[in-house]
C-alpha positions, 0 to 999 in steps of 0.5 A: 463526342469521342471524335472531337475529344470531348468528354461527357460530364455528368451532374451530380444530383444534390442529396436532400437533407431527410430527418425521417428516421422511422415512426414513434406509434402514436405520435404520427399525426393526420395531414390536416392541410392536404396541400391547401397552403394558403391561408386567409388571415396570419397564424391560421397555418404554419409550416416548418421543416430543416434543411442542410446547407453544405459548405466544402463539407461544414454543414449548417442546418436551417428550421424555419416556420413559414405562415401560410398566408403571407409566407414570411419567416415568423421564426428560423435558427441556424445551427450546426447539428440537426437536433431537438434543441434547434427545433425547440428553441426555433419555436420558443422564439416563434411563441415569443413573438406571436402568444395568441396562437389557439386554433393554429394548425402547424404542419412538418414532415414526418422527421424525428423531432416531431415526433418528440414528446416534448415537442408536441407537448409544447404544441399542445400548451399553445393550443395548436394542433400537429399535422404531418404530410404522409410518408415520403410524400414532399409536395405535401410540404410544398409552400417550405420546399418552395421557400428552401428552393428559393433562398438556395437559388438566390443565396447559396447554388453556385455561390458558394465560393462567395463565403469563406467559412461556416460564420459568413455563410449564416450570417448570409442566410439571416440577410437573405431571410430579412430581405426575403420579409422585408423587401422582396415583393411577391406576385402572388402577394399583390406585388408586397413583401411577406411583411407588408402583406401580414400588416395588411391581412392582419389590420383588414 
């Protein structure tokens, strides 16, 4: 390389948005999904998790739920902080929209704000049960990291001159996560959309 005067460029690894912030004894639960994401009907398992998205350093947090058996978004929020009140108001919308939720299993990492008393009495109201993926270990978190993996690649890896601020970013986000329910057709959804998909699991 140095006889043709080129020089080597190295890329930069993209550093992971981590909640994980130490463990609250007694509030760690068991993974009682152990990577088997899908499920038979809508509102058996649902997965959440946050990740960041950085725009020349103004930072946008996305926390989503993701249903296990036709992956679609059931509840997101968008926010500039990483805080509990993200996290409570995603599922307050999530409750809002589906209030028979018994028997649910929800499943997340291990970060801060599931462990948080409020946050898993407001489970425990619902009737769903808490389960967490094992420290550090992504793949158990497999069927969110997927959807993240999705939506960046799509929307926002090397596409990020496309947006000139923070506001046109999210507005971008809630598109993308529309498009992604409503008109992406998945192979492993017999060629429907998540939304489509849900209807027909749930009128079968």
């Amino acid at each position: 390389m140095s006889k043709l005067n080129l020089i080597g460029y190295r890329m930069r690894r993209r550093k992971r948005y981590d909640s994980y912030e130490g463990e609250i004894e007694g509030r760690i639960k068991p993974d009682l999904i152990k990577r088997k994401f899908f499920a038979v009907r809508p509102n058996m398992k649902w997965y959440e998790d946050v990740t960041e998205f950085n725009l020349r350093g103004h930072k946008l947090y996305l926390s989503p739920i993701i249903d296990g058996c036709a992956r679609d978004i059931v509840a997101y929020n968008i926010s500039r902080h990483p805080n509990l009140k993200q996290v409570m108001t995603m599922l307050d919308d999530a409750f809002t929209a589906h209030p028979a939720l018994n028997g649910l299993i929800f499943h997340s990492d291990r970060g801060w704000q599931y462990q948080k008393r409020a946050y898993q009495r407001e489970l425990a109201i619902h009737g769903i049960e808490q389960s967490m993926s094992r420290k550090g270990c992504s793949p158990d978190d497999g069927l969110m990291e997927g959807f993240f993996g999705i939506l960046k690649r799509e929307m926002f890896y090397g596409k990020e001159t496309n947006y000139a601020n923070p506001d046109e970013l999210e507005q971008a986000i809630k598109d993308h996560i529309r498009f992604y329910n409503t008109e992406r057709t998945k192979t492993k959804l017999k060629g429907l959309t998540p939304e489509q998909f849900r209807n027909q699991s749930l009128a079968a």
